[in-house]
C-alpha positions as CSV (number, residue, x, y, z in Angstrom):
1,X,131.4,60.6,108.0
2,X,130.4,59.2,105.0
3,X,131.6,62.4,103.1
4,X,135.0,61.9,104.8
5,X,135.2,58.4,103.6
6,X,135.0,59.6,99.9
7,X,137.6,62.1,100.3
8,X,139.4,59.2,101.7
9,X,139.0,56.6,99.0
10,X,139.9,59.1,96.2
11,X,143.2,59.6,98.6
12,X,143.9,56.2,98.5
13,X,143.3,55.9,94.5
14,X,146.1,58.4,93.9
15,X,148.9,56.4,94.9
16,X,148.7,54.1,92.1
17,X,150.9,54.9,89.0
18,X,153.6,55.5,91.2
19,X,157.0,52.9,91.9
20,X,154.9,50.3,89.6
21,X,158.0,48.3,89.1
22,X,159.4,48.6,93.3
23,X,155.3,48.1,94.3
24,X,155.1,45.0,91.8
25,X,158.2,43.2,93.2
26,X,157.5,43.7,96.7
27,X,153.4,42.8,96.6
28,X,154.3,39.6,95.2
29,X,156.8,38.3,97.2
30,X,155.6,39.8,100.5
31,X,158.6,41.3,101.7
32,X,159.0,44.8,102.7
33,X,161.3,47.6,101.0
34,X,164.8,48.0,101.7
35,X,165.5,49.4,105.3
36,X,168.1,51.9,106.3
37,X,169.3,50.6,109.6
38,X,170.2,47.4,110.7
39,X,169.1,45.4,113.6
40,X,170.8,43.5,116.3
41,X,170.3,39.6,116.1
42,X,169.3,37.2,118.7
43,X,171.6,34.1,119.7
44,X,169.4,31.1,118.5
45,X,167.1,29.5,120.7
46,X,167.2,25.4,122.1
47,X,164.3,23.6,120.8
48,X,161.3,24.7,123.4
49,X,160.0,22.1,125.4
50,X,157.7,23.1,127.9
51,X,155.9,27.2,127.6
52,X,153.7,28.0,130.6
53,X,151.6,31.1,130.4
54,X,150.7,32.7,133.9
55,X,148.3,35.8,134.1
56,X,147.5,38.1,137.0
57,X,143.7,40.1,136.7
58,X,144.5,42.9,139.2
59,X,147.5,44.6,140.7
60,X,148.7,43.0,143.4
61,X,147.7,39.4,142.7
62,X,150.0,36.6,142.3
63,X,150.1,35.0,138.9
64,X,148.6,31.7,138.3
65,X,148.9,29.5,135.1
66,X,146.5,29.4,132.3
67,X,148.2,27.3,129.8
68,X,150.7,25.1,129.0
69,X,152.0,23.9,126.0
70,X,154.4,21.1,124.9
71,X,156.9,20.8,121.7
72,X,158.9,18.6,119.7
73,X,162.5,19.3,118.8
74,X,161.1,20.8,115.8
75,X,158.9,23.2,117.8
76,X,155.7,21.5,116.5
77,X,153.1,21.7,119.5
78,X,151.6,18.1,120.8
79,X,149.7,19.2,123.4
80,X,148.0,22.2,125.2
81,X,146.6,22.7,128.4
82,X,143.6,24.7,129.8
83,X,143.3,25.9,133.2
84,X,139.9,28.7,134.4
85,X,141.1,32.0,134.6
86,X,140.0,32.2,138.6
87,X,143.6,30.6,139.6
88,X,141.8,27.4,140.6
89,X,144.1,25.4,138.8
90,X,141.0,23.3,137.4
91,X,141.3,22.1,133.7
92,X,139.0,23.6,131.2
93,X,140.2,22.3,127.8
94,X,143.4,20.6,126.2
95,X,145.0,20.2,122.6
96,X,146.3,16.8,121.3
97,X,148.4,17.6,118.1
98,X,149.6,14.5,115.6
99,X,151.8,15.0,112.9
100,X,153.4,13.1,109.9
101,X,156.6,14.7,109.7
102,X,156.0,18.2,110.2
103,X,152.4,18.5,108.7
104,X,149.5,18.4,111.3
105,X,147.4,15.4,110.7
106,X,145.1,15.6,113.8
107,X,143.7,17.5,116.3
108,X,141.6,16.3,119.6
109,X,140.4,19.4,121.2
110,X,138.5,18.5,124.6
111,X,136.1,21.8,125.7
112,X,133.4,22.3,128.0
113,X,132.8,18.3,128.3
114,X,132.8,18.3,124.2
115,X,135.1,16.6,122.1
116,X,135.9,17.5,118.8
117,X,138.2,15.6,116.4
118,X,139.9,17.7,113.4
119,X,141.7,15.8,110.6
120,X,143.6,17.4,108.0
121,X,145.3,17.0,104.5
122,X,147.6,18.8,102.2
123,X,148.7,18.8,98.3
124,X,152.0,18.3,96.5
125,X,152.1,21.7,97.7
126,X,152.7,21.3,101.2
127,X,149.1,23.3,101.5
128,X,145.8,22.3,103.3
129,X,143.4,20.4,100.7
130,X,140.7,19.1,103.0
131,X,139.5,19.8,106.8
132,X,137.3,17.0,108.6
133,X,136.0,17.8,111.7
134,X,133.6,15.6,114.0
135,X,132.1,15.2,117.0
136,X,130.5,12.4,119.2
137,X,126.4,13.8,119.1
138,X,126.4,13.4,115.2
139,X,128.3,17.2,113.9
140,X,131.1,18.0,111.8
141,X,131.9,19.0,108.7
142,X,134.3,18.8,105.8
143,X,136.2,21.9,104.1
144,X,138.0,21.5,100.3
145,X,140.3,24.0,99.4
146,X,141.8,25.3,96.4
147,X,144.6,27.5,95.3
148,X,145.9,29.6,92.6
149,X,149.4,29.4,91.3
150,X,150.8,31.5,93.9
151,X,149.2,29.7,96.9
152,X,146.3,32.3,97.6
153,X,142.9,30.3,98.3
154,X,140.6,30.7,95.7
155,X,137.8,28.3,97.3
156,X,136.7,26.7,100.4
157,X,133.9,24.4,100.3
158,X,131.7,23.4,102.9
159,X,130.1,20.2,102.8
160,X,128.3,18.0,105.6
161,X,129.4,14.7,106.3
162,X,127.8,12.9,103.6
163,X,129.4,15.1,101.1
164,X,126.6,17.5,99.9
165,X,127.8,21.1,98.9
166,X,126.0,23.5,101.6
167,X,128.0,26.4,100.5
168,X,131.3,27.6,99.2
169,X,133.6,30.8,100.4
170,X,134.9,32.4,97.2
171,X,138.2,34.7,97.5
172,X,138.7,36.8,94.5
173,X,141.7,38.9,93.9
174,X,143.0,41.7,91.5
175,X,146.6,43.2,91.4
176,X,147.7,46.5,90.5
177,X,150.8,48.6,90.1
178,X,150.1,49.8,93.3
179,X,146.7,48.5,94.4
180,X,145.9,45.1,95.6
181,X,141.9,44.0,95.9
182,X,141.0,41.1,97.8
183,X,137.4,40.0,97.7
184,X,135.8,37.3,100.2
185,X,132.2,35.7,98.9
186,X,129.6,33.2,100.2
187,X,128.3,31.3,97.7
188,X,124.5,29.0,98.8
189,X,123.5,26.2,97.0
190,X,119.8,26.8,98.0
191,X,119.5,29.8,95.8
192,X,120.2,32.5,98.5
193,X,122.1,35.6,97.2
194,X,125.6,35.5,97.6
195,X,127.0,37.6,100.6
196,X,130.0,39.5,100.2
197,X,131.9,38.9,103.3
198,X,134.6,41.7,102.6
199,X,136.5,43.8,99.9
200,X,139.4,45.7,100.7
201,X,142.0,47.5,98.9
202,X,145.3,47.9,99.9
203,X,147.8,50.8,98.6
204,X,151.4,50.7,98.3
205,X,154.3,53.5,97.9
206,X,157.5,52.0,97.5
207,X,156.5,48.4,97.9
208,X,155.4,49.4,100.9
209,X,151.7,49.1,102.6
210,X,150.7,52.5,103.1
211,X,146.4,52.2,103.3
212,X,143.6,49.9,103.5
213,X,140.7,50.1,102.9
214,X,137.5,48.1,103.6
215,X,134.1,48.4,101.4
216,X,131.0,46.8,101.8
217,X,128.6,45.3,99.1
218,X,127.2,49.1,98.0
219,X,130.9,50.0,97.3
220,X,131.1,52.8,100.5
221,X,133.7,52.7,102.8
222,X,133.4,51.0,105.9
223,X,136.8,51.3,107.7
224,X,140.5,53.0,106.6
225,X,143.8,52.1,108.0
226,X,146.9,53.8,107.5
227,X,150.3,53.2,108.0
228,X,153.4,54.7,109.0
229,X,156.8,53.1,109.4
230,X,160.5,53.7,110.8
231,X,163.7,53.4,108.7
232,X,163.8,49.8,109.3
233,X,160.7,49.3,107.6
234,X,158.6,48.8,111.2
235,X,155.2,49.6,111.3
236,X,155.2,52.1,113.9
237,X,151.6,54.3,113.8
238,X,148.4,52.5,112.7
239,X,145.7,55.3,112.2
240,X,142.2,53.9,111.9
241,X,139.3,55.6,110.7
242,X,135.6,53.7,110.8
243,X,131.8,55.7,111.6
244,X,132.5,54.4,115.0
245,X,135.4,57.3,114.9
246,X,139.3,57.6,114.4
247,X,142.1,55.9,116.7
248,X,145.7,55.7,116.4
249,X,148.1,52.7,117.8
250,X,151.8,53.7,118.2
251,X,154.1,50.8,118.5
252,X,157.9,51.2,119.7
253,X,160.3,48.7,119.1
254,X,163.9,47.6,120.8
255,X,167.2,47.3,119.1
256,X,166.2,43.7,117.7
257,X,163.1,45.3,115.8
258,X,160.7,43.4,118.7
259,X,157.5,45.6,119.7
260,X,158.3,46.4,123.3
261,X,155.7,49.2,123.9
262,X,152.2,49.8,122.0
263,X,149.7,52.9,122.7
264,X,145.8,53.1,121.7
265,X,144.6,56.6,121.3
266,X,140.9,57.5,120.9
267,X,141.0,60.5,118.4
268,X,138.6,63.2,119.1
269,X,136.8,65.6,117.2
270,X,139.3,68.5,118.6
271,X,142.0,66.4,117.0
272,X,143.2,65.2,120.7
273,X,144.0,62.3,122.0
274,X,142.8,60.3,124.7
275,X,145.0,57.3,126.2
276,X,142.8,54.3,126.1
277,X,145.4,51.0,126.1
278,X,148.9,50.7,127.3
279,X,150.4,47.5,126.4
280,X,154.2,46.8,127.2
281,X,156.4,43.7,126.3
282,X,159.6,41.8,127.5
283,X,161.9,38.7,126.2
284,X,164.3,36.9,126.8
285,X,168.0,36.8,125.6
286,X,166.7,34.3,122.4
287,X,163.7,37.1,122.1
288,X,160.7,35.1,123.7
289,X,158.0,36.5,125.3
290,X,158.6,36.6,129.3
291,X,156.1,39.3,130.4
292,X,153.5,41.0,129.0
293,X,151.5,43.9,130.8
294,X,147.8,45.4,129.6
295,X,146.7,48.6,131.2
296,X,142.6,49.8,129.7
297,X,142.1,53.2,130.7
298,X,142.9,53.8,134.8
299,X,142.1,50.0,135.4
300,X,144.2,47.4,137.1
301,X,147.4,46.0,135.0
302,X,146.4,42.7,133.2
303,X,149.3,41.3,134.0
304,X,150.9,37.8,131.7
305,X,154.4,36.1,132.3
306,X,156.0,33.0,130.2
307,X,158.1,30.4,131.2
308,X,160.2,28.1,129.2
309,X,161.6,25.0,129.1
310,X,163.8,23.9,126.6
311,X,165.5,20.4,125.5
């Protein structure tokens, strides 16, 4: 396997020196290559109100809620409900959202008979600078971030409540014609090596992501994705290969370029494949989740359904 993952990596390498100048434009802004086909549009939605999410565990059963979740006009949630997942209807947790204008401010989260109070605040940018969570026994925490130029987090530090540094997460990043390296790092204060959290690579053809690749600390492999897409740019196959084995997801899509049907396949070493997942979608006329059906091998449909409410 670990032979395989070599021969992988150099594949990956290949691709760069070629579309520098498409790769360039489309890495930085995000966006994905020109597509060939358009796609139907949606008629716009009324501010949501009220979304209730009901689930079902076996065939058969009749669906009872699990959550529900209220909006403001500007579809910022202010609250969330909890309910067990045994249809009692008993509460298990809620959300309290606040907001000054449309940047979250704070957070009560009730959960298992805990309470846990989140605060948070943001630069000229508009981005997160600072995290404050607490709790009643004594615990919490504060997080400071920082940013480069083109808003990717370069730091979060962790600090206790009192202020002292206990460690910082470092994100490092390198850009390519058609390579982009993104690095993750734990950083102690007590004089503990630092831990490499992750290091991927990302190739692109065309502006477009084609691989990934994950590598741990002693520069091997550790896990490959690759991608395929339609003409309108849609990721539709997602091959990955790890020393756990290979698997392939297959997505299909409607007319408005909404995921209505996705497929996990275990690949085996005869290059078959075995159906493990079978996950299908529906919306509404605005394109919102109404249903949402999850088959595992020859089990009973996980069954989910949404309602909405609007102003």
């Amino acid at each position: 396997m670990k032979t395989l993952f070599v021969l992988i990596v150099l594949s990956l390498m290949t691709t760069i020196g070629k579309s520098q100048e498409r790769a360039k434009k489309y890495q930085v802004s995000g966006e994905l290559a020109p597509t060939h086909q358009s796609l139907k549009e949606r008629p716009q939605s009324p501010p949501i109100k009220t979304k209730k999410e009901y689930e079902s565990r076996e065939k058969g059963q009749a669906p009872f809620l699990v959550t529900q979740i209220s909006y403001d006009k500007s579809g910022n949630m202010l609250k969330e409900i909890d309910y067990d997942f045994y249809g009692s209807g008993k509460q298990v947790g809620s959300t309290i959202n606040k907001y000054k204008g449309d940047q979250l401010e704070e957070s009560i989260v009730k959960d298992d008979d805990r309470t846990t109070t989140y605060n948070y605040f943001y630069n000229d940018q508009g981005l997160k600078s600072k995290e404050i969570w607490k709790q009643k026994n004594g615990q919490g925490a504060i997080i400071e971030f920082t940013y480069n130029d083109e808003g990717k987090m370069l730091e979060a530090k962790y600090l206790n409540l009192d202020g002292k540094l206990e460690y910082s997460r470092i994100f490092k990043y390198k850009q390519e014609p058609e390579v982009f390296v993104e690095e993750k790092w734990e950083v102690y204060t007590d004089g503990t090596d630092d831990l490499l959290q992750y290091r991927t690579a990302t190739a692109f053809e065309n502006g477009v992501e084609v691989k990934k690749v994950w590598v741990n600390d002693a520069g091997n492999p550790t896990r490959l994705e690759e991608y395929t897409y339609n003409a309108n740019g849609l990721r539709t196959i997602v091959v990955e290969s790890s020393s756990m084995g290979r698997t392939k997801e297959v997505v299909s899509y409607n007319q408005y370029g909404e995921p209505v049907e996705e497929k996990t396949y275990t690949i085996l070493e005869d290059k078959s494949e075995r159906l493990d997942i079978h996950t299908t979608t529906t919306y509404n006329k605005y394109g919102q989740t109404i249903g949402y059906s999850y088959l595992k091998g020859s089990a009973d449909t996980n069954a989910t359904k949404f309602e909405y409410e609007y102003f």
